[in-house]
C-alpha positions, 0 to 999 in steps of 0.5 A: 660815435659809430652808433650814431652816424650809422642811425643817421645814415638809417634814417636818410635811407628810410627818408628816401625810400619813402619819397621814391615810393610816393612819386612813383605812385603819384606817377602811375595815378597820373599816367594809367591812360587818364582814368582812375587805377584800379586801387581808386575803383575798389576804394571809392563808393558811389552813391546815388545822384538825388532824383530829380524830375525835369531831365529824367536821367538815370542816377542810380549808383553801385556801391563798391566795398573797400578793400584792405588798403589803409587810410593813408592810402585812401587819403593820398588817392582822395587827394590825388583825384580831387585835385584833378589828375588820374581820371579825364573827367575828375573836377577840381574845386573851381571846375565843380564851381562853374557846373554848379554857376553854370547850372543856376543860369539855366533852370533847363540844363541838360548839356547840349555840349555833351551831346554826341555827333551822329557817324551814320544812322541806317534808320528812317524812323522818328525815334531815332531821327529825334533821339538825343544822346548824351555822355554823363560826365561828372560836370554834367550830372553837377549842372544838372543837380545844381540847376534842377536845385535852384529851380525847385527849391532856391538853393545853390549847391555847395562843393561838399554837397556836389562831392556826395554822389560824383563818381569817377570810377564809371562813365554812363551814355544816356539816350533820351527817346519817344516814350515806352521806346527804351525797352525796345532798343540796346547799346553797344560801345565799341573802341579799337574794334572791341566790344566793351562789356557794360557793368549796367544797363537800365531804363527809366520807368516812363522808357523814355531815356536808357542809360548805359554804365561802363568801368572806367578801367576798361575804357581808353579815354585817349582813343576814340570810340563808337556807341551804337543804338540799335532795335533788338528786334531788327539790329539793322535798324540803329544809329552810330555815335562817334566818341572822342573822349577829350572834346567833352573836358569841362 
C-alpha cells in the first residue's frame, strides 16, 4: 500500500514539473521583446525566396545548421511561431491567406504600406530624391510571391508552399534606386543611438535595389529605430528613415 501511494505521489510530482517547464518556455518565447529567441534562430533554415522579375528584390537566404535541440523542441517552437507569437512579424494561417489574396489583386504588388517615411535627407540629388525604401516583412515577401505567381503563371499560392521560404529569424530593408546606383550607397541602422551590425549586405546585378539583412535578436521591435542611406564617397550626402516596428503588422 505504501508502494503504492508513494508511486502515485512520483507521478503527480513529475506531472507538474512537466507543466511548469512547458508554460514557463511558452512564457519566455512570448515575452523576449517580440522577436524569436535565440533557440528558434539556430533551429530554423531559411531557404531562399523563388526569384521573381517584376519587383526585383533580393531573396537570397542563409542557411543555419541545427543545433542539438530535440525534436520535441523544434516542434513546440514550430508550433509556437506558427500560431503567431514570439516574433512581431510571424503570420498566422489566416494572416498568410490575406498576403496571398492581397497579392493576386494587384499583378504589381510591392507594398506601398511598407514603405518607410523620410525623418530628413541632406541630399538634393534625384537618387535619393526618387528613392523608395521598404521593410521586407514576412507578409510583404508573401504578396509579392503570391502576385508575381499569379501573373506569371496563373496559379495561387497555397499556405504550405508560402511556409517554404518565410523566415522570421532576419529582417531586411530594401532601397529601390536609379540603376548602377546601389554600389555607390551604404545603410546604416541605428536604434537607441547604437549602430547595429548587419549580418548581410547586397545588390542586385542591375545595382538598382540594396538590400540589408539584420538578426532579428539584435533588434528591439518595441523601440523605434532610424535607417540612414548614404553616398560612401561623400556621407554628407544621405537621407534618414524613421522605423517604427508596430506600424508595419499586417
Amino acid at each position: 500500500m505504501k508502494v503504492k501511494i508513494l508511486f502515485i505521489l512520483l507521478t503527480v510530482s513529475l506531472t507538474v514539473n512537466v507543466v511548469i517547464f512547458y508554460g514557463l518556455s511558452k512564457f519566455d518565447l512570448v515575452e523576449k521583446g517580440s522577436s524569436t529567441s535565440s533557440i528558434t534562430k539556430s533551429a530554423s533554415t531559411s531557404i531562399d525566396m523563388p526569384n521573381t522579375s517584376s519587383t526585383g528584390i533580393s531573396r537570397n537566404g542563409t542557411s543555419r545548421t541545427e543545433d542539438s535541440l530535440t525534436i520535441i523542441d523544434q516542434d513546440i517552437i514550430a508550433a509556437t511561431v506558427k500560431s503567431g507569437y514570439g516574433y512581431i512579424y510571424s503570420l498566422t494561417d489566416d494572416q498568410i491567406m490575406k498576403a496571398i489574396n492581397e497579392g493576386k489583386r494587384d499583378p504589381g504588388y510591392i507594398g506601398e504600406e511598407f514603405k518607410l517615411p523620410v525623418l530628413s535627407s541632406a541630399n538634393s540629388d534625384s537618387a535619393f530624391e526618387y528613392m523608395g525604401v521598404f521593410i521586407d516583412t514576412p507578409y510583404r515577401y508573401v504578396a509579392i510571391y503570391s502576385s508575381d505567381l499569379y501573373e506569371n503563371y496563373g496559379r495561387i499560392s497555397s499556405i504550405n508552399e508560402v511556409y517554404k521560404f518565410i523566415g522570421y529569424d532576419h529582417i531586411s530593408f530594401s532601397a529601390y534606386l536609379f540603376d548602377g546606383w546601389a554600389q555607390r550607397l551604404a545603410m546604416e541602422l541605428k536604434q537607441e543611438g547604437e549602430i547595429i551590425q548587419p549580418y548581410k549586405t547586397e545588390d542586385n546585378e542591375n545595382g538598382d535595389i540594396k538590400s540589408i539583412n539584420f538578426d532579428v535578436n539584435d533588434i528591439d521591435f518595441r523601440e523605434p529605430a532610424y535607417l540612414k542611406i548614404y553616398e560612401k564617397s561623400n556621407p554628407e550626402k544621405y537621407a534618414e528613415y524613421k522605423i517604427a516596428f508596430e506600424d508595419y503588422v499586417k
